[in-house]
N, C-alpha and C positions, 0 to 999 in steps of 0.2 A: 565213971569207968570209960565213956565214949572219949570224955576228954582227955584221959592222962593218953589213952593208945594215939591221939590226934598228935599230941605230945612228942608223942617217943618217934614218930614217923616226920615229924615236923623237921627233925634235925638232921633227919638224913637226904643225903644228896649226892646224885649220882656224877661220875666224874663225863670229860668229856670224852676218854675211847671207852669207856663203858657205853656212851650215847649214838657213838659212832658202832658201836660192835650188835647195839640191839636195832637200830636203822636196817643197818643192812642183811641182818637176820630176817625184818619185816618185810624185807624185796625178796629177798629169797622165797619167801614163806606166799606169797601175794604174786609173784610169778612177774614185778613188775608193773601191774595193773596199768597205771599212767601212760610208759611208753606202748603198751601194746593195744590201746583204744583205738589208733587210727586205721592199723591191719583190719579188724574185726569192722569197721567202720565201709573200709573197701569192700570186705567181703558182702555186706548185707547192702551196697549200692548194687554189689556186680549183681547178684539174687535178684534183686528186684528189678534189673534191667532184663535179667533173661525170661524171668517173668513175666513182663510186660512183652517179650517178642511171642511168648509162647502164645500168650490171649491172642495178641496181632493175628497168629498166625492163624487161630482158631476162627475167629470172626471172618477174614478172608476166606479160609474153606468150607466158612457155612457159607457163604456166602455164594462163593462161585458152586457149591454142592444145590444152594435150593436156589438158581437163577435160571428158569427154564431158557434153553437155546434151540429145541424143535419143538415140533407137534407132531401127534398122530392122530389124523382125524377119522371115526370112525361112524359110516352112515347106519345105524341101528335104528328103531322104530322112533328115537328121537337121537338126533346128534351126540357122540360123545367126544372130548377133546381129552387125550391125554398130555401133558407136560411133559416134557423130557430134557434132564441135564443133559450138562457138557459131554458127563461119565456115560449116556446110554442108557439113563435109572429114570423112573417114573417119577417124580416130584407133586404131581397134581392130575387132577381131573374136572371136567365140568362139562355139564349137561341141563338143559331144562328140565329134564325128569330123574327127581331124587334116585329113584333106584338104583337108575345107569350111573349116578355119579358116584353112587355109594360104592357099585361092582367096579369102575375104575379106581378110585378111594381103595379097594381094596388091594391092589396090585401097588400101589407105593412104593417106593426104594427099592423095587423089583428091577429087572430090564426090562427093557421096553421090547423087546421078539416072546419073552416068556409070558408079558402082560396079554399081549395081543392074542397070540395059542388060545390061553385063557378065557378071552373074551370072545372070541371067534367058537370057541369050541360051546358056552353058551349060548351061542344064537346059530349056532349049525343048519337049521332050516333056511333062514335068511342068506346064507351064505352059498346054501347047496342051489338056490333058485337062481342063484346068480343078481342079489339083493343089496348083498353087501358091496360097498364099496370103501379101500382103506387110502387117504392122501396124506401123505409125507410134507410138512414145509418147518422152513427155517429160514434164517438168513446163512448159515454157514452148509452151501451146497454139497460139502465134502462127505460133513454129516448127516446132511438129509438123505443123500448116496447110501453112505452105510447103514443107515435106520431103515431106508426102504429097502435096503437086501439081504438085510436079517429079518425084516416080519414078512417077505413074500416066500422066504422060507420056511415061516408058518401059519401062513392064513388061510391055507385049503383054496377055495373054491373064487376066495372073495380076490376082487381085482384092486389091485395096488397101482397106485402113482406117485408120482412129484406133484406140488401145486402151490402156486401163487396165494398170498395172503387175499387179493384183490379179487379172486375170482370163487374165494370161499365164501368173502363177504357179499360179491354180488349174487351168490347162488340163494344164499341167504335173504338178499333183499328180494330174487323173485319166487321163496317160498319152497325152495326146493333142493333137497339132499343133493350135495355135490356131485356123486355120480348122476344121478338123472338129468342134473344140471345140464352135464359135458353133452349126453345124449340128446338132449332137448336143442343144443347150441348146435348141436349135426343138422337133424331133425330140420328146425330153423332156416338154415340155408336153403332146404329143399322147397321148404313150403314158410313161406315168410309171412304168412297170416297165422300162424301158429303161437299162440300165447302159453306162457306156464301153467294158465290155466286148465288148459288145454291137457296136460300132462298129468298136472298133479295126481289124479286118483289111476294113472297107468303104471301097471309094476315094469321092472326094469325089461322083463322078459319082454311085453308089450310093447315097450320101445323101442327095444332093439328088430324084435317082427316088423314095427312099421318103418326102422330105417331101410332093413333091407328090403320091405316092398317097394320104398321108392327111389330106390338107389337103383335096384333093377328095372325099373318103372321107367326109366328115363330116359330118352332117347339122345342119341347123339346127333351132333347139329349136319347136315348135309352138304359136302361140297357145293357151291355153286354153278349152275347148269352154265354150259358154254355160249357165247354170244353170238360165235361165227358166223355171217350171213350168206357165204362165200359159196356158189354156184356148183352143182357137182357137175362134172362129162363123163363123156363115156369115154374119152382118150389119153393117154399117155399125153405126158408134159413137154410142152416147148417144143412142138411140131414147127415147121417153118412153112406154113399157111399165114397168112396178114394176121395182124392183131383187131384189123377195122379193117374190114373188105370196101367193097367197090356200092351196098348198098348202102340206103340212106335211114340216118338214124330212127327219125321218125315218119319214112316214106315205105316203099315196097320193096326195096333192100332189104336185104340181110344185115342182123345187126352186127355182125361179126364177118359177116362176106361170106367168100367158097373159101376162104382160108380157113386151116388147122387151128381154134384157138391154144387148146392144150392136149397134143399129140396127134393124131390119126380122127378122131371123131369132129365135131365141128362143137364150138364151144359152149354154145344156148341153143343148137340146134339150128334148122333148115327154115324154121317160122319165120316171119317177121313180128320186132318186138311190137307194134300197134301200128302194121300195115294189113294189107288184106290177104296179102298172098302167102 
């Protein structure tokens, strides 16, 4: 049966616009397929280049988003260092004592005036004693501006400054919270046998008492006394009596004569200077 049907279809065959009339039925039908590969080809480069800008673009603002450009350093019962982006946001923290890193850790992608509040407002006693101390640094001045005049807008009690990388690190090399540092480096000048040693276990209150004791303590240097050896009379000036009278220098003359040396009186007087009379 399979063969006689192979048969009957074996002899038939299709003309040439018959072949021409189902071709183009097939383009119709298939939208084309062939020619329209390379559009579709465009469109899934352009996709995947805009694609690629958008990651770019993502990477770049992680990037410049977690790249600390200040610090906030804050003198607590052990140092804490907050991070702070380009944006004014908290990025980071670190501390030798987990706690205080964790309480900064917790302020994260916050701002940095709100963090501070926050941080200040837990250690309130330190700050009311006049203990705390908060330094500003970075390399971009403009920001460390604006960082240190949004958190002195919120730190209560505690004193705020600008500061050198170089002078946080040397406060650090002599053992000592940057504020008491600054205080000690006064201190110092007054009294230059004075070691950090010296300090470490004085609270800031304590240091600042003995700056002013010795700042008042201190006396100002004294004009120098005059040298002049110049002879007083009893007379008005440039009387016209001789300058060198008639007696002898070292005889029983007068050392200056009867003449006026300077005015009406006689100039070293009527003695002689080493005679007898």
């Amino acid at each position: 049966m399979e063969r006689k049907i192979k048969q009957a279809f074996a002899a038939v065959e299709a003309g040439e616009a018959l072949k021409e009339k189902t071709m183009a039925r097939l383009a119709q039908r298939t939208g084309d397929f062939g020619e329209r590969r390379k559009p579709w080809a465009r469109r899934l480069a352009a996709a995947g280049c805009s694609l690629g800008a958008v990651c770019a673009a993502g990477l770049l603002g992680g990037w410049l988003y977690f790249t600390p450009t200040a610090a906030v350093h804050l003198d607590l019962e052990q140092p804490l260092r907050l991070s702070v982006n380009r944006f004014g946001l908290v990025v980071g923290a670190d501390s030798p004592q987990e706690d205080e890193a964790a309480l900064g850790e917790t302020f994260q992608h916050r701002p940095v005036a709100q963090a501070v509040e926050a941080i200040v407002a837990e250690s309130a006693p330190l700050a009311e004693e006049g203990e705390l101390t908060i330094a500003v640094t970075g390399e971009d001045q403009a920001q460390c501006a604006e960082i240190l005049s949004r958190v002195e807008g919120c730190a209560g009690e505690a004193a705020c400054s600008l500061a050198e990388e170089e002078d946080l690190e040397a406060a650090q090399a002599a053992g000592l919270p940057y504020g008491k540092y600054r205080v000690y480096l006064q201190l110092a000048q007054l009294d230059p046998e004075l070691t950090p040693q010296d300090v470490a276990g004085l609270s800031m209150k304590e240091l600042r008492q003995r700056l002013e004791d010795l700042t008042e303590g201190e006396t100002q240097p004294q004009e120098p006394a005059s040298a002049s050896s110049q002879p007083q009379s009893q007379g008005g000036g440039n009387g016209p009596g001789q300058g060198n009278g008639q007696g002898q220098r070292n005889g029983q003359g007068q050392v200056n004569g009867q003449g006026r040396g300077n005015g009406q009186g006689q100039g070293n007087g009527q003695g002689h200077r080493h005679g007898a009379g």
